[in-house]
C-alpha positions in Angstrom: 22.0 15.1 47.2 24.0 12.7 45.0 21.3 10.1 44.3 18.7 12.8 44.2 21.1 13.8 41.2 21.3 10.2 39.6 17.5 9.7 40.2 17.1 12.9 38.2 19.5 12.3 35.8 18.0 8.4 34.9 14.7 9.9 35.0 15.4 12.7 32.1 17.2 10.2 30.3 14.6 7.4 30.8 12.3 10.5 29.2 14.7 11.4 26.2 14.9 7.4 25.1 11.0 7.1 25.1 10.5 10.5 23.3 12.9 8.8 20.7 11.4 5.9 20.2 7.8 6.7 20.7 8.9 9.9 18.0 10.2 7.4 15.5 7.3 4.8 15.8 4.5 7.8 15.4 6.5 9.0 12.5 3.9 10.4 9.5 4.1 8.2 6.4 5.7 10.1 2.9 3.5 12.0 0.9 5.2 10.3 -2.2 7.5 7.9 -4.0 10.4 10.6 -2.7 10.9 8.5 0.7 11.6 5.1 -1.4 14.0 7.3 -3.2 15.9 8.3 -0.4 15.6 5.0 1.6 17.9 3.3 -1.3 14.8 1.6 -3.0 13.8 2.1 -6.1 10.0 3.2 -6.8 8.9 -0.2 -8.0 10.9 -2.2 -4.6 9.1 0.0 -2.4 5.4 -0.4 -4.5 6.0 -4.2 -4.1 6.9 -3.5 -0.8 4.1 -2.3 -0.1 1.8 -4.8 -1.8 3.4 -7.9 0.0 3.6 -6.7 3.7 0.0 -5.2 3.4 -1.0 -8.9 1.9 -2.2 -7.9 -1.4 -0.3 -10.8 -2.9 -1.7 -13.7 -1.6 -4.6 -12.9 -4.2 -3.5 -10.7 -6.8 -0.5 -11.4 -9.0 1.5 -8.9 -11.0 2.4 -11.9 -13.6 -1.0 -11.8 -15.6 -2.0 -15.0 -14.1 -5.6 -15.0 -12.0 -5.4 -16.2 -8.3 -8.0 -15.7 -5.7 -8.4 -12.1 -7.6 -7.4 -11.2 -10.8 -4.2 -10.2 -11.9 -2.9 -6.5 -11.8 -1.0 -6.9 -15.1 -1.6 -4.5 -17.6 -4.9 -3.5 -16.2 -4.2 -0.1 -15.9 -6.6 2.9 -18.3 -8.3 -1.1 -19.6 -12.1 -1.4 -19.1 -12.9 -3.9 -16.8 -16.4 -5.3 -16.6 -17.7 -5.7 -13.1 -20.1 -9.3 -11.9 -23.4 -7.3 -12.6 -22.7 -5.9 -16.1 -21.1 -2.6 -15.2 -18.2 -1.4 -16.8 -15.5 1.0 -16.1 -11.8 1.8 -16.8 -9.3 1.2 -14.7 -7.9 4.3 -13.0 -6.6 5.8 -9.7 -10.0 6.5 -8.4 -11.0 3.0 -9.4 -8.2 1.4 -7.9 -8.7 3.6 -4.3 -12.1 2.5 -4.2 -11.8 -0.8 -5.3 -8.9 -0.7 -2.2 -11.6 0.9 0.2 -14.5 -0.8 -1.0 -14.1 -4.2 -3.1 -18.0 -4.5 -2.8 -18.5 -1.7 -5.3 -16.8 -3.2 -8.5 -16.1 -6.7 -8.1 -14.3 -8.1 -11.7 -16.0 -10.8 -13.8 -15.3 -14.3 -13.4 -14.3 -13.1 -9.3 -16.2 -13.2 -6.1 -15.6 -10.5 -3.7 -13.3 -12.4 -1.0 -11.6 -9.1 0.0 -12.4 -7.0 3.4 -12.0 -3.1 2.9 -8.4 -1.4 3.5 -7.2 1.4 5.1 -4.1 3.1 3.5 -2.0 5.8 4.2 -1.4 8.1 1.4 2.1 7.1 0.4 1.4 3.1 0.2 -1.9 4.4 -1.8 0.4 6.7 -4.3 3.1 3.3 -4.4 0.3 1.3 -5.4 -0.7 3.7 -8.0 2.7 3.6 -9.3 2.7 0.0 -9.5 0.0 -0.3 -11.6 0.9 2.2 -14.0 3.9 0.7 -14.1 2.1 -2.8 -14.7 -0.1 -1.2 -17.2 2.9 -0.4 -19.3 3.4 -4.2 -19.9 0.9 -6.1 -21.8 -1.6 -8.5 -20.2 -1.1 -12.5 -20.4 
């Protein structure tokens, strides 16, 4: 009766530490800058966060200088003039598409290196941020 106890009790407990740790790992993303807030980091840490662990800097500076893809300085509400001749201004729905589907408005004087990303809704609203708040400098 005593090990049938101990069997039961390592089994619930064996249950409660993978309920925790499967609960935190399936844990829904923010729907806003509030969870930067309350994690200790500013709006513009967690934006940058986001743009270097999801890669976006190995292409794109925030410094005004060009890389592999232009630069995300000041580019925000500016019109930017695609490879073949279209224009448009820089905006959240451009910047979701352009995330979702670099094919669509690829800058001039660029080639379309970049692969289509998925993003949840709070690294999408970070990014947002991030350029607004990049739009607010001027461009180099």
């Amino acid at each position: 009766m005593k090990l049938l106890l101990q069997m039961l009790v390592v089994g619930l407990l064996t249950a409660l530490v993978a309920y925790g740790a499967l609960s935190l790992w399936h844990r829904p993303p923010a729907d806003s800058l509030d969870a930067a807030l309350a994690s200790g980091l500013t709006p513009m840490q967690s934006a940058l966060g986001v743009a270097q662990t999801r890669g976006c800097q190995a292409c794109h500076s925030i410094d005004g200088s060009d890389g592999v893809g232009p630069s995300w300085r000041g580019v925000w509400g500016q019109l930017r003039e695609s490879a073949n001749g279209d224009s448009r201004h820089f905006d959240a729905a451009y910047l979701r598409e352009s995330i979702s589907n670099p094919a669509a408005h690829v800058v001039k004087g660029f080639q379309n290196v970049m692969l289509p990303v998925t993003l949840s809704e709070a690294e999408l609203q970070q990014l947002e941020y991030l350029f607004r708040e990049l739009g607010q400098t001027s461009a180099h």
